[in-house]
C-alpha positions as CSV (number, residue, x, y, z in Angstrom):
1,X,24.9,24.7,-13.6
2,X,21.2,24.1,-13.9
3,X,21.2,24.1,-17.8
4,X,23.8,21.1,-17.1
5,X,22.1,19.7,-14.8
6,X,19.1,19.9,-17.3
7,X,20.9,18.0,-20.2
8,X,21.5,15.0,-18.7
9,X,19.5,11.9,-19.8
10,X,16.7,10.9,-17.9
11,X,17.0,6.6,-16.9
12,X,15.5,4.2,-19.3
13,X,14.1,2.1,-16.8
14,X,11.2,4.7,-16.0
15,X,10.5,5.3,-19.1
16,X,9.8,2.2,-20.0
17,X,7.7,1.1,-17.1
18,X,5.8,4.5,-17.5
19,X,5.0,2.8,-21.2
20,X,4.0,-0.8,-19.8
21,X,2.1,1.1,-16.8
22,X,-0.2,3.0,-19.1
23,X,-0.6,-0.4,-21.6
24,X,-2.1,-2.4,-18.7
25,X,-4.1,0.3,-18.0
26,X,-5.1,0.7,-21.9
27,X,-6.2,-2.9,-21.2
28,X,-7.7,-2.6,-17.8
29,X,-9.8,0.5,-18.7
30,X,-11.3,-2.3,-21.8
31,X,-11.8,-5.2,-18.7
32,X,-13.7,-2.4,-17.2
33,X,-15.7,-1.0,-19.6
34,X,-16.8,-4.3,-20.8
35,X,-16.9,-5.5,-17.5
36,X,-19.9,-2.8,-16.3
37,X,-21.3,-2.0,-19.7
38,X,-21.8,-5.3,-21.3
39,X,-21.5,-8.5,-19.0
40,X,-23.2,-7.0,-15.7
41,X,-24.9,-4.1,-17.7
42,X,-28.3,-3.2,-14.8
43,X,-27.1,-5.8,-12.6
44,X,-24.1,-4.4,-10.5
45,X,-24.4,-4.4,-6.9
46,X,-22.5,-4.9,-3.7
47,X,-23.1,-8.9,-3.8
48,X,-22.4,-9.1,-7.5
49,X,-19.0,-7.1,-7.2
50,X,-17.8,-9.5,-4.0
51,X,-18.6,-12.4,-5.4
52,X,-16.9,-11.8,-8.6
53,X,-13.9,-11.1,-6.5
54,X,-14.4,-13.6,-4.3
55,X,-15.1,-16.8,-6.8
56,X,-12.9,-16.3,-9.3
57,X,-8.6,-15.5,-8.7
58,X,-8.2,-13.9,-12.2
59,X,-10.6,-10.9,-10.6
60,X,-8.1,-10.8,-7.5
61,X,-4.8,-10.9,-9.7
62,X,-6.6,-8.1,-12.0
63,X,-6.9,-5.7,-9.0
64,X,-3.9,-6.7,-7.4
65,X,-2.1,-5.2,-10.7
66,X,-4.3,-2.4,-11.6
67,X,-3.5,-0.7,-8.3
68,X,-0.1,-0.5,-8.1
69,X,0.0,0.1,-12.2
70,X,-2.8,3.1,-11.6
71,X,0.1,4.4,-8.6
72,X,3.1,4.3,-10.5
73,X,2.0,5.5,-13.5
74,X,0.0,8.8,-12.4
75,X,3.1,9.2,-9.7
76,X,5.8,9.0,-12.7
77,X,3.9,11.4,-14.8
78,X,3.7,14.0,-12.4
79,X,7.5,13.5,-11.2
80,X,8.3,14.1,-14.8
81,X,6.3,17.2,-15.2
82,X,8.1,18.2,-11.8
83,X,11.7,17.2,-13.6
84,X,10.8,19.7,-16.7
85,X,10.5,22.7,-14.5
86,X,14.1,21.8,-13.0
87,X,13.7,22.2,-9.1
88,X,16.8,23.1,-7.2
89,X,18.0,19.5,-5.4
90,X,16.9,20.2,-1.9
91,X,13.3,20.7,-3.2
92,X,13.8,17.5,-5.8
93,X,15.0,15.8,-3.3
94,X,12.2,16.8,-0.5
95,X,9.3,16.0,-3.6
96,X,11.5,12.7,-4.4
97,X,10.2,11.7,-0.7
98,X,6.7,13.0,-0.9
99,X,5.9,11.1,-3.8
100,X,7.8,7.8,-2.6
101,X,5.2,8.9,0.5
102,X,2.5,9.4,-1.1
103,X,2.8,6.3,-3.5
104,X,3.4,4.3,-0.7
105,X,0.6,5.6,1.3
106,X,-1.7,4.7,-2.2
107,X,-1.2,1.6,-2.1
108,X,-1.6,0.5,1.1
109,X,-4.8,2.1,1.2
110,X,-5.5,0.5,-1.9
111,X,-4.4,-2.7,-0.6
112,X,-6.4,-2.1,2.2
113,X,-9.4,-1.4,0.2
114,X,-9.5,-4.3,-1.4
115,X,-8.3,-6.9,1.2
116,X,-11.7,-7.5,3.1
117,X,-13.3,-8.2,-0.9
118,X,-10.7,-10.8,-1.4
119,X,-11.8,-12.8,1.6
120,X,-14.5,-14.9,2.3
């Protein structure tokens, strides 16, 4: 039964946003190196980091992607390594809801985080 249950094709859907999740955060991990290392290299403070968020909307959408991208993608990864030790169902099914949980948790902190540096 488990060996069955084993066999059977994983959705496509997942493994193709676990794909796009890790590109955008190829690119974002670029945005951010750059970001720090070359355009606000010895000047990054407190004030520079809100105003950049707070005078330009491309900063906002950037962050506002990167979060739940950053979420999905390290929650995903884990759930797979999860799915290739085969749990029985009730315990799939009980870590299913822990990382819905915890991903949702994530990102409202996230969310949270970031909210008061998006407004003036």
């Amino acid at each position: 039964m488990r060996a069955e249950r084993a066999a059977r094709p994983r959705p496509m859907a997942g493994w193709l946003l676990q794909r796009m999740s890790g590109l955008m955060l190829v690119y974002a991990l670029g945005v951010h190196l750059w970001t720090v290392h070359v355009v606000d290299s010895g000047r990054l403070t407190w004030e520079v980091i809100t105003a950049r968020l707070q005078d330009d909307a491309m900063w906002s959408a950037y962050y506002l992607l990167f979060v739940p991208a950053v979420v999905y993608h390290a929650a995903n990864g884990v759930w797979g390594i999860v799915l290739d030790y085969n749990p029985p169902p009730r315990l799939r099914r009980a870590l299913l809801v822990a990382f819905w949980a915890g991903g949702l948790a994530l990102l409202t902190y996230g969310y949270f985080g970031i909210r008061p540096l998006l407004s003036r």
